[in-house]
Every structure is written in structure tokens, then in C-alpha cells.
C-alpha positions in Angstrom: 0.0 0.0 0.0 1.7 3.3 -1.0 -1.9 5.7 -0.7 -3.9 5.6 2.6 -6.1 7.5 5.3 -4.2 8.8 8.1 -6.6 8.2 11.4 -5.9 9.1 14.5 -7.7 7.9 18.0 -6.2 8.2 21.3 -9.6 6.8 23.2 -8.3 5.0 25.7 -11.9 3.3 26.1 -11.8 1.5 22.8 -9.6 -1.6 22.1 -7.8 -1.0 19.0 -10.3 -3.8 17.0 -12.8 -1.1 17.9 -10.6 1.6 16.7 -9.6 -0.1 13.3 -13.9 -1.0 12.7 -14.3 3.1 13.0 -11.9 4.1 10.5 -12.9 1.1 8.0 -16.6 2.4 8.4 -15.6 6.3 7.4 -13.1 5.1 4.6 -15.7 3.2 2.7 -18.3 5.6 3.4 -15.4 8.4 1.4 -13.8 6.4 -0.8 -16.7 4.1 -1.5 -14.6 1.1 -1.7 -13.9 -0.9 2.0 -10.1 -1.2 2.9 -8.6 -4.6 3.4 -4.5 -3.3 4.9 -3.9 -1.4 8.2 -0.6 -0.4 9.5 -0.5 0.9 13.5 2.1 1.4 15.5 4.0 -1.7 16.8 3.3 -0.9 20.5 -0.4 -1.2 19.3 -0.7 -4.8 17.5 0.4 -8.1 18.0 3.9 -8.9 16.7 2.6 -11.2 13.6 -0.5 -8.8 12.9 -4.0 -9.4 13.7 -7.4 -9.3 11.6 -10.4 -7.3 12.5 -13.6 -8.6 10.2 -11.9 -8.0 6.5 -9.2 -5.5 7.6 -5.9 -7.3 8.2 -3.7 -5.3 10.5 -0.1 -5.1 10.9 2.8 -3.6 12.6 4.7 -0.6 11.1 7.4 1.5 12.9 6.6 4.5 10.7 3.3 4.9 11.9 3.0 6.9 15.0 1.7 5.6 18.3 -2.8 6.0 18.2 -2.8 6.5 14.3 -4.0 3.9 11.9 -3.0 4.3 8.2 -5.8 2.3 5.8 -6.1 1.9 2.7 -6.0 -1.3 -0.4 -3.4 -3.2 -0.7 -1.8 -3.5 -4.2 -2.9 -7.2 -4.7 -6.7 -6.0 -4.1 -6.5 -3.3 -6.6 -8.9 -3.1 -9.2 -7.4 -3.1 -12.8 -8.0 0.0 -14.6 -10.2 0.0 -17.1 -11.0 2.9 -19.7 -13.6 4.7 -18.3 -11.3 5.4 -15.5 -8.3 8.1 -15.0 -5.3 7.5 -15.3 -4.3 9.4 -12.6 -6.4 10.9 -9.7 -6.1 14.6 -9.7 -7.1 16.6 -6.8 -10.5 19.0 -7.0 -10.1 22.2 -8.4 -9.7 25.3 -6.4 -12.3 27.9 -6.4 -10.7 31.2 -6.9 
């Protein structure tokens, strides 16, 4: 995964299963396609990684402690096909 959501949740009153459920809910509900790779902070998961419902989550050093960075791994990724860009381009600005 090289593109992702940054999410950030310091509750201490949610377990991080609860924590990775939110942030799969509001990415699909944005992106309109459901994640399937999270990386957290290695003080956060299990050593070998962990899955919560279709979400399989894994340690990263890089990610800082409470965030959770989502998004499709590259083996999920739809082809292309020709009704879509090539390349995603942000919105335009209104001036």
C-alpha cells in the first residue's frame, strides 16, 4: 500500500479492533470502496499482525503511536479500465 487515510484515535476506552472498525466504516463511506490493509504502531498490534472482520492489520514502525494508516493493498487493486483516469487529480480550487 503506498496511498492511505491517516486516522488518529487516542480513546483510551476503545480496544484498537474497535478503533480499526471506525476508520474502516468512514473510509468506505469516502472512498466508496472498503479497505482490506492497516498499519498501526508496533506498540499497538500483535507482533505477527491481527485481523479485525476484512481488515488485516499489521505492525509498522513508521506509523505513530494511536494512528492507523488504511487503505487497499496493491494485490486488491482493481485493474483500470477505460472509463477510469489514469491518474487521480485533486479538485479544483475555487478562486
Amino acid at each position: 500500500m503506498q496511498i492511505g487515510m491517516l486516522w488518529l484515535d487516542d480513546s483510551p476506552k476503545s480496544d484498537l479492533s474497535a478503533k480499526v472498525r471506525a476508520a474502516a466504516d468512514y473510509y468506505r463511506k469516502k472512498y466508496g470502496q472498503a479497505p482490506n490493509l492497516c498499519y498501526a504502531h508496533p506498540s499497538m498490534v500483535p507482533e505477527d499482525g491481527m485481523r479485525v472482520d476484512d481488515v488485516e492489520v499489521r505492525p509498522l514502525n513508521d506509523v505513530l503511536p494511536h494512528h492507523l494508516w488504511l487503505g487497499v493493498g496493491e494485490a486488491v487493486v482493481r485493474p483500470q479500465t477505460s472509463s477510469e483516469p489514469a491518474v487521480l487529480t485533486p479538485p479544483h480550487r475555487r478562486r
